[in-house]
C-alpha positions in Angstrom: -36.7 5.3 22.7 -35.7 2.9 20.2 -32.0 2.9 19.0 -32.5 4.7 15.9 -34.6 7.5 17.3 -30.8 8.6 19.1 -29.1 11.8 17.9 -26.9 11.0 15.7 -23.8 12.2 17.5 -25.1 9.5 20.5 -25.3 7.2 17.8 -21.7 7.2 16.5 -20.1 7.3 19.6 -22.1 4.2 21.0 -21.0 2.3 17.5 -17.1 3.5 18.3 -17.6 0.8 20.7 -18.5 -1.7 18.6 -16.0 -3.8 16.9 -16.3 -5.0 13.0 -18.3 -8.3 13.7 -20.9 -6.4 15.8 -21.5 -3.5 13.5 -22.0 -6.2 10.9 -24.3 -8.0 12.7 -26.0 -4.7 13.9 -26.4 -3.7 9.8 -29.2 -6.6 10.0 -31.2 -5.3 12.8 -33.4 -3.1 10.1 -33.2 -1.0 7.3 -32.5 2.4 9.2 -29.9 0.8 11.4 -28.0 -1.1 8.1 -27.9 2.8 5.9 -26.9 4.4 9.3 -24.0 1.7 10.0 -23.0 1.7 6.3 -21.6 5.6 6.5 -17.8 5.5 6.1 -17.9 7.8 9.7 -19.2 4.3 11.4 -15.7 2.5 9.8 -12.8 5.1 9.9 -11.8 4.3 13.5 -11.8 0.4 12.4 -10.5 0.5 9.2 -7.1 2.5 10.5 -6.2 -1.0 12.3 -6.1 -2.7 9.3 -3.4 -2.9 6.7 -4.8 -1.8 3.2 -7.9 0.2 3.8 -6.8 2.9 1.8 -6.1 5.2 5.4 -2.8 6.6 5.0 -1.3 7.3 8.3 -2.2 10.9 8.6 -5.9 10.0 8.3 -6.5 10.8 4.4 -8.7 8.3 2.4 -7.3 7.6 -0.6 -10.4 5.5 -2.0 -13.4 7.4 -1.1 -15.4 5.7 -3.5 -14.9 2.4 -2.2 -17.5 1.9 1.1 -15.2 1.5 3.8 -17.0 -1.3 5.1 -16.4 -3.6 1.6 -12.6 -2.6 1.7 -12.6 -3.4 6.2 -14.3 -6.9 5.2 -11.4 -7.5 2.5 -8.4 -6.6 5.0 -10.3 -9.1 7.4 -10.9 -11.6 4.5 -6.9 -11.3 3.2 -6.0 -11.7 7.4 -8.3 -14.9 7.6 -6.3 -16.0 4.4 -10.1 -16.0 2.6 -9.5 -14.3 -0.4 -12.3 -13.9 -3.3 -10.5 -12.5 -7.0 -13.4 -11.3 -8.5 -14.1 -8.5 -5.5 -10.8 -7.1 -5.7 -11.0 -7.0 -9.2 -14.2 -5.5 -9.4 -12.7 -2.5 -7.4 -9.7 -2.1 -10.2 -7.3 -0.8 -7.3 -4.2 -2.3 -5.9 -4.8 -2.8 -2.1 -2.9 -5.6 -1.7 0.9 -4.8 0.4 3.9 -5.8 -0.8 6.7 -6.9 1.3 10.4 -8.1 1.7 12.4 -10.0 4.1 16.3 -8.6 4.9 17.8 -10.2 8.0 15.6 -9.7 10.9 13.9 -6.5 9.2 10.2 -6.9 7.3 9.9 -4.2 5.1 5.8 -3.6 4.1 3.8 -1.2 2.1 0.6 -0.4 3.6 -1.3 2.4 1.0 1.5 5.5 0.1 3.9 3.9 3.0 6.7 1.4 3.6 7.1 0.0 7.1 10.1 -1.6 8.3 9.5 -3.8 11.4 11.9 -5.5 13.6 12.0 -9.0 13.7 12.1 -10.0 17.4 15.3 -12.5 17.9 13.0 -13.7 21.9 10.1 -14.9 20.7 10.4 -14.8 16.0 7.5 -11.8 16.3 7.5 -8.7 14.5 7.0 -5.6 16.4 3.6 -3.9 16.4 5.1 -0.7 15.4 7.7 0.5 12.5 11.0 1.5 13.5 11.4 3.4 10.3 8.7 4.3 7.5 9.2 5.6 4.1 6.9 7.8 2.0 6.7 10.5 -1.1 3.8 8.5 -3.4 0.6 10.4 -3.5 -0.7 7.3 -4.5 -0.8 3.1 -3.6 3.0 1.8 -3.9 2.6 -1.3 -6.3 6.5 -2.0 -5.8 9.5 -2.0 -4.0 13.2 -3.5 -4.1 15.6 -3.4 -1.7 19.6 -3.1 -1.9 22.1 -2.5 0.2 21.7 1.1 0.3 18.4 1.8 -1.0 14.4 1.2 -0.6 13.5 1.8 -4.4 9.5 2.0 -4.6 7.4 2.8 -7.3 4.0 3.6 -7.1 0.3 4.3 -8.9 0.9 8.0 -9.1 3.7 7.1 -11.8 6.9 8.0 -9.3 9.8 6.0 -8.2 11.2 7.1 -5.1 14.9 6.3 -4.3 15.4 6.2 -0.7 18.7 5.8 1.7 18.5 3.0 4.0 21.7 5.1 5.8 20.7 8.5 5.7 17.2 10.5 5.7 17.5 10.7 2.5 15.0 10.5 -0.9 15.3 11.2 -4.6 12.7 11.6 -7.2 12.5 9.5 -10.3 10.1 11.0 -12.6 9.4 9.9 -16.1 5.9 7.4 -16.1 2.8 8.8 -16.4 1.2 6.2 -15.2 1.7 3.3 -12.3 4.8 1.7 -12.1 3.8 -1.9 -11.8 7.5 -3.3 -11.4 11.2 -2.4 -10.6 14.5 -3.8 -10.1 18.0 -2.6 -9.3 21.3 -3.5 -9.1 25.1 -1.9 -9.5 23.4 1.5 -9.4 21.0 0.8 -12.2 17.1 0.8 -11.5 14.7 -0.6 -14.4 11.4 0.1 -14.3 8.0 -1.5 -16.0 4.7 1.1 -16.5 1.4 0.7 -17.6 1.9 3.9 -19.8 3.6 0.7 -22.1 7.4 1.8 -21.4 10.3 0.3 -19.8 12.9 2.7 -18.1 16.4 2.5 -17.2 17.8 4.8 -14.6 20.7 5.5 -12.7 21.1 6.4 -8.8 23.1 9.5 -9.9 20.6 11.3 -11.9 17.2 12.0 -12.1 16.1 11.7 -16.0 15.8 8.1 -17.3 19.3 6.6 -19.5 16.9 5.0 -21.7 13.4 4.4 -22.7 12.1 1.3 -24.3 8.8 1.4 -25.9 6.3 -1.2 -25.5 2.9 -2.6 -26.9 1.1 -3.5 -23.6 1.8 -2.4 -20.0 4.6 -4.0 -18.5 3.9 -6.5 -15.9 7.7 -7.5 -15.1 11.0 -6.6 -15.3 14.5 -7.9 -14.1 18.1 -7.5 -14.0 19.9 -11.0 -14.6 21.6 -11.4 -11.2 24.9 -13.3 -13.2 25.4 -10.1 -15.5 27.9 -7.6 -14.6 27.1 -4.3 -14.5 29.4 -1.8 -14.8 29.0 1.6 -12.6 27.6 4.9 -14.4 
């Protein structure tokens, strides 16, 4: 019997064995084999190990219309440090993490999530597993800043999320209607840059934006001079 004359339920859990450079090798055996191989079914078990497949942690796929083969062979690509512009911009999605140093702590988004991994003082790894994650966005997070207190992130479902580094903790900023592409924050004021062509200014106390600047274009980047002082609202 020839390997594409199995039940299909044989076939999938003989491919779960398989890891991403053999099922890509295997999608040139023949035509039958490559459409069979191409099903996102083949690729879910792979594509939750790496970051940026568009798998949030509980399983969901957030990108369904993106094969999840193309979006496994990107992850693999940005790991390899091969990186081609024109595919991810083709795709028109933000897939690729963001992430912050503080002390010994590596604080990374990975789809609607922030990680934050210990840095290990032995041997200067990070551990494999987040002591801590942070999430709310129903969508990618494009941004996040970091103070003393607070993980501020903003994401492409038009939120920003304040949450407390100290307690479990979160408040909801809402105001964009589309992604936040930038934030920063300082002295208990958070400024934020949308595509919906607006910059915001908000404070930790309250959930409705101080003030509202208008824009012509979406805003790319924002920032809060790190000389000026502030005064608390």
């Amino acid at each position: 019997m020839l390997l594409s004359q199995l039940p299909e339920d044989v076939l999938y859990h003989i491919l779960s064995y398989l890891d991403y450079k053999s099922l890509s090798r295997l999608c040139q055996v023949c035509k039958t084999i490559y459409h069979f191989v191409n099903r996102d079914a083949v690729w879910r078990t792979i594509a939750k190990e790496f970051l940026n497949t568009g798998i949030t942690r509980s399983g969901t796929d957030i990108y369904p219309h993106i094969p999840l083969k193309d979006r496994v062979k990107i992850a693999q690509n940005w790991y390899d440090g091969v990186c081609k512009r024109a595919i991810p911009l083709k795709w028109k999605t933000k897939l690729l993490p963001w992430l912050q140093m503080d002390r010994d702590t590596l604080f990374l988004s990975q789809a609607a999530d922030i990680g934050a991994y210990h840095l290990r003082q032995d041997s200067g790894r990070l551990q494999h597993k987040p002591f801590e994650i942070y999430s709310g966005h129903e969508g990618d997070v494009c941004r996040f800043v970091l103070t003393d207190s607070h993980l501020i992130s903003g994401g492409s479902d038009g939120k920003i999320l304040v949450h407390s580094r100290r307690r479990n903790m979160s408040m909801e900023l809402s105001g964009h209607n589309q992604e936040v592409n930038c934030l920063d924050s300082k002295d208990g004021l958070i400024i934020s840059g949308s595509r919906d062509r607006t910059t915001r200014i908000w404070t930790l106390t309250s959930s409705c934006p101080r003030d509202t600047i208008p824009m012509y274009d979406r805003v790319w980047s924002v920032a809060i001079s790190p000389t000026l002082s502030v005064p608390n609202c």
